[in-house]
C-alpha positions in Angstrom: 0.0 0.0 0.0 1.3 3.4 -1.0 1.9 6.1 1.3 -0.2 9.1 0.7 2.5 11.2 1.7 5.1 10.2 -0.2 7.0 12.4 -2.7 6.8 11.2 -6.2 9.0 8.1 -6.7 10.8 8.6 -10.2 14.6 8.8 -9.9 14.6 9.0 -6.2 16.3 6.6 -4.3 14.5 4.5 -1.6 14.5 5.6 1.6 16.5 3.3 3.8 14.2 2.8 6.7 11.6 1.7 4.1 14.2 -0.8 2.6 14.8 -2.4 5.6 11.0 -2.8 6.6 10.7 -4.2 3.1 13.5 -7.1 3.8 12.1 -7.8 7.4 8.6 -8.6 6.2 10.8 -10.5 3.2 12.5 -13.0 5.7 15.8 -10.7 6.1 15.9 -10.7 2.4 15.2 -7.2 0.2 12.2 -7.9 -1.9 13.4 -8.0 -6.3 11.3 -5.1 -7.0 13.0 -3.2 -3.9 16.2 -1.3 -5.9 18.0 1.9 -6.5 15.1 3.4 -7.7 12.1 4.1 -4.8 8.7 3.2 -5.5 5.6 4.2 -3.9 6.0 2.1 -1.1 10.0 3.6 -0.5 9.8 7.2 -1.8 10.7 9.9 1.1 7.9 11.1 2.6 7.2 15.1 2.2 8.5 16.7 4.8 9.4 20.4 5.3 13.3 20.9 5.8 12.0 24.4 7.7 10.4 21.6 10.2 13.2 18.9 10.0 15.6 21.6 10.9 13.3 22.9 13.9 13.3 19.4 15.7 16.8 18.9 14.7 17.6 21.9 16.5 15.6 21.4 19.3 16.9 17.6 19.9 20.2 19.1 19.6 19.8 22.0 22.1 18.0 18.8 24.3 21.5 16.9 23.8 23.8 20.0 25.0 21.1 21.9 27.8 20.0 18.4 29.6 16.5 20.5 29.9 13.1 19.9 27.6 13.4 22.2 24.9 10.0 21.0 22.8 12.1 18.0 20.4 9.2 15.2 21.8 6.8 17.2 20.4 8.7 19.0 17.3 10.0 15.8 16.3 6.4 13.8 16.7 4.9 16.2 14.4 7.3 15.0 11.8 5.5 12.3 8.7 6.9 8.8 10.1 6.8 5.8 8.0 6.6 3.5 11.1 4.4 5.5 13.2 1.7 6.0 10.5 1.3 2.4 9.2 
């Protein structure tokens, strides 16, 4: 089943946490119509760098300050492959 929001697959390369869900559910092997090129199933999902470079700063500022600095929720707001199947 396609994800809705994935980019468009042509000449992209599958995302990698895709590929390995792919072999898993393959019995540790990557599935033949699994290659360089994604497919609906693999493309990257749309996300907006603005927001991926948010909750990478926040988890960041997390890392270095040892205090909450909003990444749980920045980060959770992000499209996730696992999460949303």
């Amino acid at each position: 089943m396609a994800n809705e929001n994935a980019a468009d697959p042509k000449g992209r390369q599958p995302e990698a946490l895709a590929t390995f869900a792919a072999s898993a559910r393959n019995d540790a092997r990557k599935p033949d119509d699994v290659g360089l090129t994604a497919t609906p199933e693999t493309a990257p999902l749309k996300t907006s760098s603005d927001k991926k470079a948010e909750a990478t700063t926040k988890v960041l500022r997390e890392g270095v300050l040892k205090r909450d600095q909003g990444a749980d929720e920045a980060v959770d707001a992000l499209p996730d492959r696992t999460r949303d199947n």
